[in-house]
C-alpha positions, 0 to 999 in steps of 0.5 A: 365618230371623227374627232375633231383634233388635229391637223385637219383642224382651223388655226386659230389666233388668241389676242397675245398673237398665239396661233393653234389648232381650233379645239371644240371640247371642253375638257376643262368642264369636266369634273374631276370627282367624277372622272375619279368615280369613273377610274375607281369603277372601272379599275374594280372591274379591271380587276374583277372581269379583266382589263377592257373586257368591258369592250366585249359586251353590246352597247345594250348590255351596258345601257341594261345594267346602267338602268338597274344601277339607276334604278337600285339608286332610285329605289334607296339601295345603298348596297353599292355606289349605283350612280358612279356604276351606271357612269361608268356604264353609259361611258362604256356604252357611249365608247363602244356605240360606232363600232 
């Protein structure tokens, strides 16, 4: 994946005359509860696994377990927070998939 932040990247102008580098994500989007539930799952598993151990898996793996976490969820299983655990997941498959 070529992010697209940097150097390489347009200069645009803003209508006060303000130059900078052309930016096409959206971080202002993204909900800030969500990246909490995202943080609190992955500091849990910090915690239980180790730090970036999650890196060591297959994107298959992961994909695996967020489906059951879906699942689980689907079927009314309140045993764990299902939806933030398959979050965190799809995050860590999604990372892991160019490597």
């Amino acid at each position: 994946m070529q992010l697209k932040v940097g150097k390489d990247e347009p200069v645009i102008t803003n209508k006060n005359g303000g130059k900078q580098t052309k930016l096409d994500y959206g971080f202002y989007l993204i909900d800030a509860k969500a990246m909490f539930k995202l943080a609190e799952v992955l500091n849990y598993g910090a915690g239980k696994y180790e730090k970036d151990n999650w890196r060591k898996i297959p994107v298959e793996d992961h994909i695996n377990h967020a489906l059951a976490h879906i699942f689980a969820y689907m079927a009314g299983d309140e045993q764990d927070d299902h939806l933030s655990h398959a979050f965190c997941r799809l995050m860590m498959a999604v990372a892991l998939e160019d490597i």
